[in-house]
C-alpha positions as CSV (number, residue, x, y, z in Angstrom):
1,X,91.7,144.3,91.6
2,X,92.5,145.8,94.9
3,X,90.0,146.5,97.9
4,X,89.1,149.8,96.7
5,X,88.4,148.8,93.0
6,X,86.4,146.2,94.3
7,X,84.4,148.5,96.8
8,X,83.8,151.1,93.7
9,X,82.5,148.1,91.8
10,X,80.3,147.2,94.4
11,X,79.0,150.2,94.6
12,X,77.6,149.9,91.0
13,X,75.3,146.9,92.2
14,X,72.2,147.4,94.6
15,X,71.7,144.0,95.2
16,X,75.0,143.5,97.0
17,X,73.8,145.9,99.7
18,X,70.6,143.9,100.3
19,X,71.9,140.4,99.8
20,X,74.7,138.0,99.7
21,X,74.2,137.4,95.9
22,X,75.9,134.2,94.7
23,X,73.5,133.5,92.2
24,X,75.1,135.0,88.4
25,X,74.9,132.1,86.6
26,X,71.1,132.3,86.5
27,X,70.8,136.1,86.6
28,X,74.0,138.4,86.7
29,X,73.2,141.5,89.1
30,X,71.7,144.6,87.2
31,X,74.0,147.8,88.1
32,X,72.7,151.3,88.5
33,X,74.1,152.7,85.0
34,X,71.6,149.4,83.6
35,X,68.9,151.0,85.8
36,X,69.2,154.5,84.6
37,X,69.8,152.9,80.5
38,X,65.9,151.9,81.5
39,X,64.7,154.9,82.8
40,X,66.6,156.7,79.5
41,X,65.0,154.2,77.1
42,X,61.2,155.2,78.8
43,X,62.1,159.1,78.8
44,X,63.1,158.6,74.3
45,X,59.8,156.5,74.1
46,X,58.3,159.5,75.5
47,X,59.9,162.2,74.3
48,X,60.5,160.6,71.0
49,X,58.5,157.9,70.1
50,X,58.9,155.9,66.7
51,X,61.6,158.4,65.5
52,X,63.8,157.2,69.0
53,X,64.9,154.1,66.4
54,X,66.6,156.1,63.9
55,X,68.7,158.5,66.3
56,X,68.8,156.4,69.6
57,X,67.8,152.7,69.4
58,X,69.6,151.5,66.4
59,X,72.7,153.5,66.8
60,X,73.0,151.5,70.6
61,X,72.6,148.4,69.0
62,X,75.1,148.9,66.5
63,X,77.1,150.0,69.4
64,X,76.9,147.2,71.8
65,X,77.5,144.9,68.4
66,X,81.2,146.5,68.2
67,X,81.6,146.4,72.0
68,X,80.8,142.9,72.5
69,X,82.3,141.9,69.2
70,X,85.8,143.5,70.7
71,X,85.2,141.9,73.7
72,X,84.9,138.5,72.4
73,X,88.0,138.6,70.1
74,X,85.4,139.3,66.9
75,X,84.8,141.8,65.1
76,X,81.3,143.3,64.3
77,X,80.8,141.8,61.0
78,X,80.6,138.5,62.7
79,X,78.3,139.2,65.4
80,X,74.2,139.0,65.0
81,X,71.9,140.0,67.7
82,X,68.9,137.7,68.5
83,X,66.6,136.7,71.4
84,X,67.9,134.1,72.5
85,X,70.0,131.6,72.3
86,X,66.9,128.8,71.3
87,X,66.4,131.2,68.6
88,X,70.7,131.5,67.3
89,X,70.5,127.9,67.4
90,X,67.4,127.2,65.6
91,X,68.7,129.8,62.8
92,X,71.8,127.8,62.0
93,X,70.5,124.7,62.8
94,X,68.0,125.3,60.0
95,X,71.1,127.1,57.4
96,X,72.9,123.3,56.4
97,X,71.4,120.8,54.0
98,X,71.4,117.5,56.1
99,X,71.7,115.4,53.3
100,X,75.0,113.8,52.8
101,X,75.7,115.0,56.6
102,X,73.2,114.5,58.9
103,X,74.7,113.5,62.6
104,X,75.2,116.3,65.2
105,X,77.1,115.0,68.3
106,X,76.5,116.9,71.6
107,X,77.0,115.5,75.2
108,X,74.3,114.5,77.9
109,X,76.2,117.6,80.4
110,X,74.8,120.4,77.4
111,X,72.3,122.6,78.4
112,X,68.8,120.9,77.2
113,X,68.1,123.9,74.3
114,X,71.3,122.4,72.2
115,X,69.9,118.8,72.6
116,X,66.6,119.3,72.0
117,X,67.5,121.7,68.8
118,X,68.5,118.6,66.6
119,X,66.4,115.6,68.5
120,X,63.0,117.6,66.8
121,X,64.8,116.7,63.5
122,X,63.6,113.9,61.8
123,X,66.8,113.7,59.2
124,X,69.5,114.1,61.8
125,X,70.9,111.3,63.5
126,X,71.4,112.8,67.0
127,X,74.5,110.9,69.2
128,X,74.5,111.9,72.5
129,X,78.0,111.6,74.2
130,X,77.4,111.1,77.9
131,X,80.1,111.8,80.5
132,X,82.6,108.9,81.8
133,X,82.5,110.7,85.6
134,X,79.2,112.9,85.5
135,X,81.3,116.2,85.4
136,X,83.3,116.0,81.8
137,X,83.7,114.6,78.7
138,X,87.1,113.6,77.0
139,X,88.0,115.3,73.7
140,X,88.7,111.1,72.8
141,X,85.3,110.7,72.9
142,X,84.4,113.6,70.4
143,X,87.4,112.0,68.3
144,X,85.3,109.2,68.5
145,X,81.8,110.8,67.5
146,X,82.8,113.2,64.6
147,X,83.4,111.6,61.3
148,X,82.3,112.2,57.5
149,X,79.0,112.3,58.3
150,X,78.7,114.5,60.8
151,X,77.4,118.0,60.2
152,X,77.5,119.8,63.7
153,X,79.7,119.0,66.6
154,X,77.5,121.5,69.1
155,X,77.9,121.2,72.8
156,X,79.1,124.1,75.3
157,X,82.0,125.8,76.7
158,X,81.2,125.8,79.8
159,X,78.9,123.0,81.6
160,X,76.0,124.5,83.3
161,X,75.6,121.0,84.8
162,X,79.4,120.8,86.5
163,X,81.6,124.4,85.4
164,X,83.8,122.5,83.7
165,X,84.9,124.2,81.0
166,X,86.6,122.7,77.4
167,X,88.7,123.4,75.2
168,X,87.5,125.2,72.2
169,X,90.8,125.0,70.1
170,X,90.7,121.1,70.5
171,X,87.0,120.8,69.7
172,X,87.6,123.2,66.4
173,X,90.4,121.1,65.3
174,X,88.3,117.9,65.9
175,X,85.4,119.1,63.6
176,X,87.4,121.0,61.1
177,X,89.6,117.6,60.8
178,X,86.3,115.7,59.6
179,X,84.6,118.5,57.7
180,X,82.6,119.5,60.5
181,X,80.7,122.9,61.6
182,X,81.7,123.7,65.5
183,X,79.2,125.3,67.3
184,X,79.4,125.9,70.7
185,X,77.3,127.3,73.0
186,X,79.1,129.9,75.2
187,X,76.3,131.3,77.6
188,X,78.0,129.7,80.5
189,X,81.1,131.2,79.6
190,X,81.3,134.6,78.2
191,X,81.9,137.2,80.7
192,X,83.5,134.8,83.4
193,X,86.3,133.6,81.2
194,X,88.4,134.7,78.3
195,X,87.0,134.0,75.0
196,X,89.0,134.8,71.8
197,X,87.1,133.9,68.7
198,X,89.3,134.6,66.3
199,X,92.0,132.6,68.1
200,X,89.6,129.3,68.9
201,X,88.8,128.4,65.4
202,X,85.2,127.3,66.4
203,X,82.6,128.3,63.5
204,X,79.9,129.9,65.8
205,X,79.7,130.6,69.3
206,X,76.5,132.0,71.3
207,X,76.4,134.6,74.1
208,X,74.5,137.0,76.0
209,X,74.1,138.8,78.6
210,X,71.5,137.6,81.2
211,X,74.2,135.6,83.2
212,X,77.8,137.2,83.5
213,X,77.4,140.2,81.6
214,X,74.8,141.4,84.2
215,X,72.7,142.8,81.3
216,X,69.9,141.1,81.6
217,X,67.2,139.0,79.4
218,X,65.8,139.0,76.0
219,X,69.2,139.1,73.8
220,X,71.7,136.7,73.0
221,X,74.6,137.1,70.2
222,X,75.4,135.1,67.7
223,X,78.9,134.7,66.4
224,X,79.7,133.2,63.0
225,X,83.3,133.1,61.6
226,X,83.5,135.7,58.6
227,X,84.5,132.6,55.8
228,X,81.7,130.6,57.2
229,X,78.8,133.5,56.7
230,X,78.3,133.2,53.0
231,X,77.9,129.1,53.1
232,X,74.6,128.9,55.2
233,X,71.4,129.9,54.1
234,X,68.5,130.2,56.9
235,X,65.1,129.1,56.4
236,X,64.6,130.6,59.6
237,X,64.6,134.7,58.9
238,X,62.9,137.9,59.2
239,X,63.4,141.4,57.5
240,X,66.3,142.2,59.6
241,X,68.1,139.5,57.9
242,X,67.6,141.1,54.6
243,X,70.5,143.2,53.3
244,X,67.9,146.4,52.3
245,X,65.0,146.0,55.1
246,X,63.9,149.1,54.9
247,X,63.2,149.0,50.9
248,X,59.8,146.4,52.3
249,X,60.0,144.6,49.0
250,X,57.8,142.1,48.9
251,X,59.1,140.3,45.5
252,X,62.9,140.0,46.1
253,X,65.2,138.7,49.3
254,X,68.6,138.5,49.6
255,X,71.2,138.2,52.6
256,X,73.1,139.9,53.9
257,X,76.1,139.9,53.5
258,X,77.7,139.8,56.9
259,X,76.3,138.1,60.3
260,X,73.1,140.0,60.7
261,X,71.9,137.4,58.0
262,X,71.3,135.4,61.1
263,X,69.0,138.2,62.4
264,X,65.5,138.2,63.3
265,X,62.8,140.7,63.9
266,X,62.7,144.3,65.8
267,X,65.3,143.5,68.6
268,X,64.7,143.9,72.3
269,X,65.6,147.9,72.8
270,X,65.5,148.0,76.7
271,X,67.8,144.7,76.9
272,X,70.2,146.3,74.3
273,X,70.5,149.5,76.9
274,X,71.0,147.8,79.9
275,X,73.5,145.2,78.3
276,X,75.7,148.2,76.7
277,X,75.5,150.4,79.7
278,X,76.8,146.7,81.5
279,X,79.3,146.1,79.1
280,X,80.7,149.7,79.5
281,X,81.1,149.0,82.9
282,X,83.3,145.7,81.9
283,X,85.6,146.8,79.5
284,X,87.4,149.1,81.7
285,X,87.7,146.0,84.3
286,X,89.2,143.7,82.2
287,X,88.4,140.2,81.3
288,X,91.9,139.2,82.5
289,X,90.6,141.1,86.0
290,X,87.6,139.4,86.4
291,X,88.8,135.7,85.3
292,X,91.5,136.1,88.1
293,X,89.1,137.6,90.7
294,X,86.5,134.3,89.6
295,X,89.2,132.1,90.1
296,X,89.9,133.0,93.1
297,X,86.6,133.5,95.1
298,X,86.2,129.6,93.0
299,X,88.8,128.0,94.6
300,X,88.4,129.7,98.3
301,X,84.8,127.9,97.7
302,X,86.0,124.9,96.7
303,X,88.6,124.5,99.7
304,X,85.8,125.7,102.3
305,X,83.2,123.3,100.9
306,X,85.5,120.5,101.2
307,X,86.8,121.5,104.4
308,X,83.4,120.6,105.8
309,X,82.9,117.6,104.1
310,X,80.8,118.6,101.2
311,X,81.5,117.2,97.7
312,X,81.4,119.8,95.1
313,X,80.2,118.4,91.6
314,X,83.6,120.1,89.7
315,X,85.9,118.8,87.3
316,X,89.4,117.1,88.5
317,X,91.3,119.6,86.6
318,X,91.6,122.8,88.7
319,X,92.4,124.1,85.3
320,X,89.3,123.7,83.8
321,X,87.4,124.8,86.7
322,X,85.2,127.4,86.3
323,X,82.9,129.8,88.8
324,X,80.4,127.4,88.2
325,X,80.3,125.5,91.7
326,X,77.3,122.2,91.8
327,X,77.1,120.7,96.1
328,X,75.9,117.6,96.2
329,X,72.9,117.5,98.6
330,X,70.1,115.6,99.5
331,X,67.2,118.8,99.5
332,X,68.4,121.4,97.2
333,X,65.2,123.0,97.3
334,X,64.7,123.1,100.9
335,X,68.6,124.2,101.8
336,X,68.3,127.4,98.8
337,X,65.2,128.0,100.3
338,X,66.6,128.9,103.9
339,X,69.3,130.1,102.9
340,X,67.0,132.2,101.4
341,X,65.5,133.6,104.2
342,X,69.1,134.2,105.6
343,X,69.9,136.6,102.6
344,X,71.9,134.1,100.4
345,X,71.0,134.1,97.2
346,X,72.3,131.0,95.0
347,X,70.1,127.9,93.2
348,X,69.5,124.5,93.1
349,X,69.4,121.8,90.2
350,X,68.7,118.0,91.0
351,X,70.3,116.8,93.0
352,X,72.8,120.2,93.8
353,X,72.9,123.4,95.4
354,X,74.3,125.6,93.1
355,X,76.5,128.5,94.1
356,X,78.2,131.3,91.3
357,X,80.2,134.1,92.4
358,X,81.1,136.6,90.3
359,X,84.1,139.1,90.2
360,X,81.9,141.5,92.4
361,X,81.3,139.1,95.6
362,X,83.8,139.0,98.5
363,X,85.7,136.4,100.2
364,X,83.4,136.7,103.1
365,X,80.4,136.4,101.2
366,X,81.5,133.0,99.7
367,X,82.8,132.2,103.6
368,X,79.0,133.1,105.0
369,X,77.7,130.8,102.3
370,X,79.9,127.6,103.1
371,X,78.8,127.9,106.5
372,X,75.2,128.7,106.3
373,X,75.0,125.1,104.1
374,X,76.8,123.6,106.9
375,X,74.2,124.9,109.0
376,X,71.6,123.7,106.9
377,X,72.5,120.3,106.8
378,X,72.4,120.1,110.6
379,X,68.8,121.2,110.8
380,X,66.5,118.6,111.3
381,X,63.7,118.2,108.6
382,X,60.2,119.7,110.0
């Protein structure tokens, strides 16, 4: 990605002219084609109403389906569009019989939606790995974990807690070795590293495209692997999942046939525009482009950070790391708060500031950050 790539990119993105915006993994930035995909979807409601579904709304679901299927190494038959990720989870985890299996292993570093998904379960023994270091968690210890009786292994790909990402080849092999469903939860991931589903053996993966996708909230996707689809039956459905919705029979049901079996109600039209109009902007990039861009705005964080004495929350192996950077500091609040007011947009969790680039920030974005913290911590309290 060269300087003049990267300016034309930038110049897809408001925000960037307005802030230092270090802040994707909570909200990706919205770029202008996602803005006009709004103002489009408002002028159909208008122009159109109801009948916009049948020649506008649908079709650009179905297209944003075989975009983002491509883009995760899937293909569309394997990809269902849902809310949320709460709501991708609670469909599968509702599609198994828990009677000869009922333990689901995940780890203490998941995000809190996967734990609390199975803890609400009264038949599933719930084991909670929890991390040797505070940043990881050793494939040995899923080894461990899994056995005949589990039913789920379910944690993430990427550690909203630390960045660390794992491995999703070893983690299917683990599950698959003792019968095991792998889920994983990949809304850390997707869009700042390479995913190939096909290639990673997991089961079922989630997505979306609030965070790196920069297509904002209200959708998530569900992958399920093709031989996997016909095995789970969800209590948890709606007349999308039906394979004839539109025939509104109220005496028979059946699945489909493909992923959309997962599917729920009337899907979120304005998120689906702004996420395809988004997506059409990635796909010409590159994941390849943007994992090498991430990895290096990641690492010229990491070096600044600890140049100054700061001790980033990030796994040992550079390998695994991810543009997912936790700081350890003592007022989170207080230091994302001026920074704030200084134009630097990033987060805080306990304990940490939290600071994402994406492939659209600059080196001296990042720079400006590292030594506005610096500041920061020299400021006495008021």
């Amino acid at each position: 990605m060269d300087e003049d790539e990267l300016r034309r990119l930038r110049s897809e993105f408001p925000i960037l002219s307005r802030k230092r915006y270090l802040n994707s993994c909570s909200l990706g930035a919205l770029p202008t084609r996602g803005e006009e995909a709004l103002r489009r979807f408002a002028e159909e409601w208008h122009e159109k109403g109801a009948s916009a579904w049948y020649d506008a709304w649908l079709p650009a679901a179905e297209e944003l389906r075989e975009r983002v299927a491509r883009f995760l190494g899937a293909t569309p038959a394997e990809l269902a569009l849902l809310p949320t990720t709460s709501s991708a989870l609670s469909v599968l985890g509702e599609s198994v019989d828990y009677g000869r299996r009922n333990r689901v292993v995940v780890t203490e570093l998941d995000f809190p939606t996967q734990i609390y998904q199975w803890a609400v379960k009264s038949e599933v023994e719930l084991v909670v790995l929890e991390s040797p270091d505070g940043v990881r968690i050793h494939p040995e210890q899923f080894e461990e974990a899994v056995d005949d009786r589990t039913a789920f292994l379910a944690t993430s790909h990427v550690f909203f807690t630390t960045g660390h990402r794992q491995d999703l080849g070893v983690l299917a092999d683990i599950a698959h070795r003792a019968g095991a469903f792998c889920l994983i939860d990949g809304y850390q991931g997707a869009g700042q590293v390479p995913v190939d589903l096909a290639e990673s053996g997991v089961d079922a993966y989630t997505a979306g495209p609030l965070k790196w996708l920069c297509g904002g909230p209200g959708l998530a996707y569900l992958y399920v692997r093709r031989e996997r689809i016909a095995h789970l039956h969800p209590r948890i459905t709606s007349w999308f999942a039906h394979e004839r919705p539109f025939d509104f029979d109220p005496h028979h049901f059946a699945f489909r046939t493909d992923a959309r079996r997962f599917e729920l109600g009337t899907p979120a039209v304005p998120t689906i525009r702004t996420a395809l109009a988004a997506q059409k902007l990635l796909d010409p990039v590159g994941m390849e482009a943007i994992a090498a861009r991430n990895r290096h705005l990641t690492r010229r964080l990491v070096t600044g950070l600890e140049e100054r004495g700061f001790r980033p929350n990030i796994s040992p192996e550079p390998e695994r790391r991810t543009a997912i950077v936790l700081v350890a500091h003592d007022e989170p609040a207080r230091a994302v708060e001026i920074l704030d007011g200084e134009g630097i947009v990033v987060d805080h969790r306990p304990g940490h500031v939290r600071v994402s680039p994406h492939f659209y920030n600059t080196e001296e974005e990042v720079d400006t950050f590292v030594e506005a913290l610096d500041r920061v911590r020299a400021q006495p309290r008021p």
